[in-house]
Wavefront OBJ file of the C-alpha trace (Angstrom):
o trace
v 83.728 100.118 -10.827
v 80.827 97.686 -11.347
v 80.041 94.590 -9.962
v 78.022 92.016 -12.257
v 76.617 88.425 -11.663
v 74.903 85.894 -12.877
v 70.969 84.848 -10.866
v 69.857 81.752 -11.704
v 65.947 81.256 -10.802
v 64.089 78.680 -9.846
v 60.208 79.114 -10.873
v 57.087 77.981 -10.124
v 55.253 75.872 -12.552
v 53.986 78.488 -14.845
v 55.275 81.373 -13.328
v 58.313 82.017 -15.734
v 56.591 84.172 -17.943
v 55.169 86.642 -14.914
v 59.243 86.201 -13.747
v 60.314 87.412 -16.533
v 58.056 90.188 -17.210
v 58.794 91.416 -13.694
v 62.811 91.201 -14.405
v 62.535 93.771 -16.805
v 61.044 96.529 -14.585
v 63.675 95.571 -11.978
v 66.839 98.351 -11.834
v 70.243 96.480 -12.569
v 69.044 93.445 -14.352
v 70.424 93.690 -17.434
v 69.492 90.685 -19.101
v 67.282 87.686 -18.428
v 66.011 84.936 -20.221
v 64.412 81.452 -19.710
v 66.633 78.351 -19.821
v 66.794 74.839 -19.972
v 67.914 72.696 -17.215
v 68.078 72.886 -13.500
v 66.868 76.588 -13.146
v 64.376 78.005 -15.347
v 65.592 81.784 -15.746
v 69.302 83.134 -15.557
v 69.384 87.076 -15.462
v 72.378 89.089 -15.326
v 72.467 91.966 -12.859
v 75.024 94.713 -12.689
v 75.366 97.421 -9.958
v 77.841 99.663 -7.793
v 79.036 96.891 -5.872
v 78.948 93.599 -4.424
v 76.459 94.260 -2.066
v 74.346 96.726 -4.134
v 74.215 93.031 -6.033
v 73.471 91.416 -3.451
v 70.399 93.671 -2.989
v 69.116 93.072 -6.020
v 68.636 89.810 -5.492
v 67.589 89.488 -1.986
v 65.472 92.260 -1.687
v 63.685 92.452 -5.486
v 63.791 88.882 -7.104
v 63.413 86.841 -4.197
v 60.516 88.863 -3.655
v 58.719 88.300 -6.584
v 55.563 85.858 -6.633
v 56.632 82.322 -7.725
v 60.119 82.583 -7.405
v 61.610 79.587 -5.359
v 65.189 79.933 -5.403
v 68.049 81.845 -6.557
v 71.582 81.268 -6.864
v 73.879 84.305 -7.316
v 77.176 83.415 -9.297
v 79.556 86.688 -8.904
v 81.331 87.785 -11.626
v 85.009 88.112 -11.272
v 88.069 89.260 -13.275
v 90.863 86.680 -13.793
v 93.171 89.255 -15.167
l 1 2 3 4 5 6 7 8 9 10 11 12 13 14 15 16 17 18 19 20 21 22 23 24 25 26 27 28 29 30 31 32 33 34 35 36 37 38 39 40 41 42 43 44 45 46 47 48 49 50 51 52 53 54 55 56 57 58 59 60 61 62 63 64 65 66 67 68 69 70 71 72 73 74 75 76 77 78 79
């Protein structure tokens, strides 16, 4: 089974489009696109598990050059 959640990024003025670019060569994100509001890019991730998830983030977006913040919002299954 897969675990999926939702990153939303906080970017450097005029860094989203580098972000972005850099998302897409990143294994497990599986969407991500630029937003309005209090984040600037939400990206949806999916891997093995929770923690491979967790990895993703921490260890590959936070790491990329004008990212400021992330929030990770874990997916879950009400039924």
């Amino acid at each position: 089974m897969s675990a999926k959640a939702y990153i939303l990024i906080e970017g450097a003025a005029g860094t989203v489009p580098n972000i972005l670019k850099r998302l897409g060569t990143i294994e497990g994100v599986r969407t991500a696109h630029a937003v309005t509001g209090q984040f600037d890019i939400i990206a949806l991730v999916e891997a093995d598990d929770i923690n491979a998830v967790g990895k993703v983030s921490y260890s590959k977006i936070q790491m990329i050059e004008g990212v400021i913040r992330t929030i990770t919002c874990n997916v879950i299954d009400l039924e």
